[in-house]
C-alpha positions in Angstrom: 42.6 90.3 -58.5 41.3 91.2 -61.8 37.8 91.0 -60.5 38.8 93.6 -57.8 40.8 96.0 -60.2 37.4 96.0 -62.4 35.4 97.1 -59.2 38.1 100.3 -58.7 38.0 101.0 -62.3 34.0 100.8 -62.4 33.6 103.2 -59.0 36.7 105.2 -59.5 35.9 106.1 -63.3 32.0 106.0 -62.7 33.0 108.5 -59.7 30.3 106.8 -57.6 30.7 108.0 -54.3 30.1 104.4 -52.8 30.6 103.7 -49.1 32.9 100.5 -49.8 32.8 99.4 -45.8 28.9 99.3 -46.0 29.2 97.6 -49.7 31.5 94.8 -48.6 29.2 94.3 -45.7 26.3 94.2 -47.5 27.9 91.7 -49.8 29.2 89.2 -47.0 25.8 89.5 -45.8 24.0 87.9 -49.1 27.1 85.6 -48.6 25.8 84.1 -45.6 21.7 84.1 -46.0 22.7 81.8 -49.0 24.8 79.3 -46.6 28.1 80.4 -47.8 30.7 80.8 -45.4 33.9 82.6 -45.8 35.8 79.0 -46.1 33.5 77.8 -49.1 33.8 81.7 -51.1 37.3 81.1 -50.6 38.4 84.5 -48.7 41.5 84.1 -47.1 42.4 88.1 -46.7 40.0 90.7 -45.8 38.1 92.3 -48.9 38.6 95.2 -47.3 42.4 95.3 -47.5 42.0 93.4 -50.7 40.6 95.9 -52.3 42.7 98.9 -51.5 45.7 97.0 -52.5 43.7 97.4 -55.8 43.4 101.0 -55.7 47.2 101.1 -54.8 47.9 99.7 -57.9 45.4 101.3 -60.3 47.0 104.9 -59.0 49.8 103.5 -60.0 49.2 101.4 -63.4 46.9 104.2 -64.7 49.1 106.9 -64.6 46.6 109.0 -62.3 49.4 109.0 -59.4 52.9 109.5 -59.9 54.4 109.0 -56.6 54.4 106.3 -54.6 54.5 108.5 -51.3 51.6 110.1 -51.9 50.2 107.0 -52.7 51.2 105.5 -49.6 50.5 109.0 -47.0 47.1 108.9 -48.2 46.3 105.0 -47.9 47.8 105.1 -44.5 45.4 107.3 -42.6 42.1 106.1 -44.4 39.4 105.5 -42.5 38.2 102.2 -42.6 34.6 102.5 -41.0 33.7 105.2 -43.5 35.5 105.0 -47.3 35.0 105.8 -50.6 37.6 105.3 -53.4 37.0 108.1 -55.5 37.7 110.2 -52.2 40.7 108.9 -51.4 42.2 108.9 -55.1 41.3 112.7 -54.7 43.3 113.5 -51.9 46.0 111.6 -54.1 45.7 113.9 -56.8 45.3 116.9 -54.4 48.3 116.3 -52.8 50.2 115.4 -55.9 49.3 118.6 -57.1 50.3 120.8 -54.0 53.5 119.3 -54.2 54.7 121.5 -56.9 54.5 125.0 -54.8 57.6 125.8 -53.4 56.5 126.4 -50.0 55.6 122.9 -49.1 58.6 121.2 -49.0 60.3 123.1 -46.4 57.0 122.6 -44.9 57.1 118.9 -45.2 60.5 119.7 -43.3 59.2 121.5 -40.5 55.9 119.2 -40.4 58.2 116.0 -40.2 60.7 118.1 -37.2 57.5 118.5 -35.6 56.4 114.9 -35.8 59.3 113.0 -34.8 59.6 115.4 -31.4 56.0 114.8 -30.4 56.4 111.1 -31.3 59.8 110.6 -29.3 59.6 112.8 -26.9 58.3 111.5 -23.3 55.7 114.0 -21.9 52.7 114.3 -19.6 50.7 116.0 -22.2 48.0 118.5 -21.3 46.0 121.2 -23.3 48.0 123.8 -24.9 48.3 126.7 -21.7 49.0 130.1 -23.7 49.9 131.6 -20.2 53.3 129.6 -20.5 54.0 130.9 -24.0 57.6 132.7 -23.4 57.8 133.5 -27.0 55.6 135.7 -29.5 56.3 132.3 -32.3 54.8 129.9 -29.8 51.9 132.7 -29.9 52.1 133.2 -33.6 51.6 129.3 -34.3 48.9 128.8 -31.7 46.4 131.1 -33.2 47.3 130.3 -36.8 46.9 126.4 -35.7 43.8 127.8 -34.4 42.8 129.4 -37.6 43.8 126.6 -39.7 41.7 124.2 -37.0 38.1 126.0 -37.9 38.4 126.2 -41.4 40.0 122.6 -42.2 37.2 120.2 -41.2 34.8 122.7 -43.0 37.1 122.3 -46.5 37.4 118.4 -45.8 33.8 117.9 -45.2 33.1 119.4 -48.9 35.7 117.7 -50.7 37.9 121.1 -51.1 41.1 119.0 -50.8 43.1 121.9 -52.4 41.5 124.5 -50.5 42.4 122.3 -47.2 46.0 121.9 -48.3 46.2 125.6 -49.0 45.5 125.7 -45.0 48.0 123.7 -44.2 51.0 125.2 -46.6 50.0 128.7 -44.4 51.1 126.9 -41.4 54.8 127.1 -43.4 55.7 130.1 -41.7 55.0 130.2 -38.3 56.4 126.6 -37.7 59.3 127.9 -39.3 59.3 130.9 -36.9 58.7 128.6 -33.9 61.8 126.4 -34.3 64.0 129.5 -35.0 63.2 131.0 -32.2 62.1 128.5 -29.6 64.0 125.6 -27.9 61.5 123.2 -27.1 63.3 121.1 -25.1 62.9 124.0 -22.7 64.5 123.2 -18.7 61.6 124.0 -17.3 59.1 120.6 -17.4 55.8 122.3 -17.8 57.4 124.9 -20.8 58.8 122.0 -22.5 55.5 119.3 -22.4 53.5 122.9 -23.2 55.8 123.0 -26.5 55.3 119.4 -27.3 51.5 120.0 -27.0 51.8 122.4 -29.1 53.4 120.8 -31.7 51.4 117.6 -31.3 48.3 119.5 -32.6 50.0 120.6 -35.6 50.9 116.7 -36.2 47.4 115.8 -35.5 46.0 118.5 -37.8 48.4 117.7 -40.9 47.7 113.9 -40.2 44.0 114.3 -40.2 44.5 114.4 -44.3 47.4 111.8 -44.6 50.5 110.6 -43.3 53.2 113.6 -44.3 56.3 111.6 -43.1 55.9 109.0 -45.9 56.1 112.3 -48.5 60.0 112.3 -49.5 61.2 115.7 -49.6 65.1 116.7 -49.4 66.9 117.4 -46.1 64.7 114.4 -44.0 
């Protein structure tokens, strides 16, 4: 463990934007052209998880990361084929940060509405069909969604992490707008999965930079 907390410490404070899948690999690799197998090194848990169970509790011990949730949204939706620590510490401190505006957690509120629905709800989902739209709100989101969708992956790709979550906190008001003025468990089949859709991309879209529903706001 020690050995492990050194590694984050080294990468995270070095910022060396290492690829830690490829590194591990590379590592377990050497392991076995000098005829040690994972039973002789020992390894009983993957180095992978190992590892990040590290960086859980350097964010922690070292005072970079306050909260637990945040902690725990980002870790959740890493991606394990392609990671690097210092990344994933600053989406941490990103969304620490963000946390402070006032808008975002009555966003965090209407995120989390949005994800239980599309998570419990049963439906035979289908690309969003604007031409069932009965209301300007499920108009309003759409093309702000839409918006969000082409500048998001452009902010993630160069690290803005603020400027991404800046993107999402303008989403505040028109899911607001949609669940004031649109029942989504609508009586017609098609208007109702068309709704779910809808709101489905907005959960894929806000989980694309962590898990929300771990963040602990008031009123969920």
């Amino acid at each position: 463990r020690r050995d492990a907390l050194s590694i984050v410490r080294i990468i995270i404070e070095g910022r060396l934007m290492l690829d830690l899948p490829q590194a591990i690999e590379k590592a377990e690799e050497g392991l076995r052209k000098a005829g040690v197998t994972e039973a002789a090194a020992g390894i009983r848990q993957n180095p992978m998880d190992f590892v990040i169970e590290r960086l859980r509790f350097y964010a922690g011990a070292s005072g970079s990361i306050r909260r637990d949730d945040v902690v725990e949204a980002v870790l959740t939706r890493h991606n394990i084929r392609r990671l690097s620590l210092v990344d994933l510490l600053d989406r941490m401190t990103a969304l620490e940060a963000v946390m402070t505006k006032p808008d975002f957690e009555p966003l965090i509120v209407g995120f989390k509405r949005a994800h239980r629905l599309s998570e419990k709800e049963q439906w035979d989902r289908q690309p969003v069909d604007p031409s069932l739209f009965q209301h300007q709100a499920e108009t309003t989101l759409q093309a702000q969604l839409n918006a969000g969708r082409e500048r998001f992956p452009i902010l993630m790709e160069q690290h803005e992490y603020a400027k991404a979550l800046e993107a999402l906190v303008q989403l505040k008001e028109p899911i607001d707008e949609f669940f004031n003025g649109v029942m989504v468990n609508a009586d017609d089949p098609a208007v109702r999965s068309n709704r779910l859709s809808l709101l489905k991309e907005v959960d894929e879209l806000f989980m694309s930079f962590a898990d929300f529903s771990q963040i602990v706001v008031q009123g969920t």
